[in-house]
N, C-alpha and C positions, 0 to 999 in steps of 0.2 A: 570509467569506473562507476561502479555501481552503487548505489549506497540506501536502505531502508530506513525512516523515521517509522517507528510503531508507536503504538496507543502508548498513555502514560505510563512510568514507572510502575508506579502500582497494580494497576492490570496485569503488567509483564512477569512482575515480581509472584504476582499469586498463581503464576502461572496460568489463566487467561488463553486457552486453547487456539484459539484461534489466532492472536499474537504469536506466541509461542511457534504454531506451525508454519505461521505464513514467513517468519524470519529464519527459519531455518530452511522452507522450502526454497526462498530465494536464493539462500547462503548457497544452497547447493546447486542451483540453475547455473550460479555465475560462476563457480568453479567448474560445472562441466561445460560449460560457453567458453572458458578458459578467462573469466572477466575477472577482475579487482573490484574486490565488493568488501563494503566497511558498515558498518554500524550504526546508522543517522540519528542515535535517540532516538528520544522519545516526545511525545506531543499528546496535547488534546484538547488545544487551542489555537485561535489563530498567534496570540502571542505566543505561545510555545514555539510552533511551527516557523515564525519567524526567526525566533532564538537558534531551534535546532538547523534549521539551512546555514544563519549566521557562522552559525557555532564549526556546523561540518563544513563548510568553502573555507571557515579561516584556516582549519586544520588539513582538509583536504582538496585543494584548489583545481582539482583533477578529476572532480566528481564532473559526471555528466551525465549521466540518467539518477532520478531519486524515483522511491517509490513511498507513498506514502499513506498510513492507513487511516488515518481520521480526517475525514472532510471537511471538519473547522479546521484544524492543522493545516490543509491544504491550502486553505485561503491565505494563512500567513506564511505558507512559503512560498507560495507566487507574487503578493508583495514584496518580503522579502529580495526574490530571481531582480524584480522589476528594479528595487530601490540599489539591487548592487550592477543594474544597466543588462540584465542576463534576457535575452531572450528565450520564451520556451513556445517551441520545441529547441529552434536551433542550438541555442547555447547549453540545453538542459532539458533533455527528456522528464516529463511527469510522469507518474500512475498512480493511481487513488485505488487503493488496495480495497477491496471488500465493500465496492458501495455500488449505487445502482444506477442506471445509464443517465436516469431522468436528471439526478444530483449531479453525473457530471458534466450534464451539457448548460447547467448552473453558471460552469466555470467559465470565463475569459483565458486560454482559448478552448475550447468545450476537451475537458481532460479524457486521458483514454482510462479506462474502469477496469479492475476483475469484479466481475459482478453474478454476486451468487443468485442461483436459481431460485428467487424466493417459492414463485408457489409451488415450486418440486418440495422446496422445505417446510413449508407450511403442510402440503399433503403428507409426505414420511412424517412428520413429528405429532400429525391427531392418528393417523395410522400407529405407530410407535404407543403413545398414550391409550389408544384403545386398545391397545395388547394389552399392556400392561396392566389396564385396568379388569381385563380379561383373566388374570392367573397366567400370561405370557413369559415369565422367569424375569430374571433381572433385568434390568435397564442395556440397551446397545450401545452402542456409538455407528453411527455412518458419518463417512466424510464424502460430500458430494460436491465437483468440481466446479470451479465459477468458468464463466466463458468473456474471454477477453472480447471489449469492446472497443473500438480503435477510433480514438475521438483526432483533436488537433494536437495535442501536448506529445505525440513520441516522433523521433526522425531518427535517422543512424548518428551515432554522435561524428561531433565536429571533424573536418579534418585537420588532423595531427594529433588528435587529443588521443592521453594513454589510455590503455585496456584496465 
């Protein structure tokens, strides 16, 4: 089972786009995977992060991959894995949602990333701004795709364990 912690409540609440997308784009990966995917809360601390892993294995003990979007949150949910004896990868696939390779080879064990193209984003958004500042019409939106980085935190979940 699959399960996402996102950025805090608040973020999610204001709707926070990029929260927003990434929990829904997961929702629907694990459903066309055919996986059981749940709701990990929310975080954006290591305390939190520890909370919300607590919080989802008390409730969901059949989680085994999480993915998770704030990289202090991260750290308290690998404590967390540790202090309830979890190994990860084996016992619990990680992923660090929206951060960058250098941050996640940070982690114990170097976690796997979706990690956004920063200078593609940095070139589109002075490009973008010089439109605009040009008489270029209204403001865009582009959504531009991160590219998974495959650290030590993912493995195929356990054997026996549910979909």
């Amino acid at each position: 089972m699959l399960a996402f912690v996102t950025l805090p409540a608040a973020a999610f609440a204001a709707g926070y786009g990029p929260a927003v997308r990434a929990s829904a784009a997961l929702a629907a990966a694990a459903r066309e995977a055919g996986l059981a995917y749940v709701d990990g809360g929310h975080a954006g601390s290591p305390e939190e992060g520890t909370r919300a892993l607590d919080a989802l294995l008390d409730a969901r003990p059949d989680v085994t991959a999480l993915a998770v979007m704030d990289d202090r949150a991260a750290a308290g949910v690998l404590a967390a894995a540790a202090r309830r004896g979890l190994r990860v990868p084996d016992d619990l696939t990680l992923l660090l949602v929206l951060s960058s390779a250098r941050v996640a080879e940070m982690f114990h064990p170097r976690l796997t990333t979706l990690e956004p193209p920063s200078a593609e984003l940095g070139r589109l958004g002075a490009r973008m701004l010089i439109d605009r500042l040009g008489g270029g019409g209204p403001p865009r939106q582009r959504l531009v795709p991160c590219r998974l980085v495959t650290g030590d935190s993912s493995a195929p979940p356990r054997t026996g364990a549910a979909s």
